[in-house]
C-alpha positions as CSV (number, residue, x, y, z in Angstrom):
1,X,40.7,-49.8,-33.3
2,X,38.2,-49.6,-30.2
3,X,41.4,-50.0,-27.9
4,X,43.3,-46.7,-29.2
5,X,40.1,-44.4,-29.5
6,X,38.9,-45.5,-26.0
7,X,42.4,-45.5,-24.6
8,X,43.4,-41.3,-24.7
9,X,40.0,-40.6,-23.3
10,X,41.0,-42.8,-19.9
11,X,44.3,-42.1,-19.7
12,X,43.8,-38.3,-19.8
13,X,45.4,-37.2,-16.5
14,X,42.6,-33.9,-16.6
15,X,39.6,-36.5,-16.7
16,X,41.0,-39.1,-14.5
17,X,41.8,-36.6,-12.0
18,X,37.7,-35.1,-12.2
19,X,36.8,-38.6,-12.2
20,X,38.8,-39.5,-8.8
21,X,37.3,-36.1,-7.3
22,X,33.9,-37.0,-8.3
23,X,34.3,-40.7,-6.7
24,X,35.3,-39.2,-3.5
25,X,32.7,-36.7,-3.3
26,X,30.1,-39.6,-3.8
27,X,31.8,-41.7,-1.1
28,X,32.3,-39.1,1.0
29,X,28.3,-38.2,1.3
30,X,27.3,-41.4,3.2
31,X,30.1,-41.1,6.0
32,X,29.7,-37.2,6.5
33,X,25.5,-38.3,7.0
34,X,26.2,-41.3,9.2
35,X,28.7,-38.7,11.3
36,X,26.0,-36.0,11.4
37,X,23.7,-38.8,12.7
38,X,25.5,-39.9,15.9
């Protein structure tokens, strides 16, 4: 039951999509300071 509830949340293309875009703004913040730094 846990499987099939949880599993239409992940798979949603919308929210994996806003997830991915969220990850690479988080990544993104280290590189762009260690770049302003040099």
């Amino acid at each position: 039951m846990e499987h099939t509830a949880f599993s239409p949340v992940r798979l949603t293309p919308g929210s994996s999509a806003l997830n991915h875009g969220i990850h690479l703004l988080i990544f993104s913040f280290p590189f762009a300071d260690l770049l302003a730094r040099i």
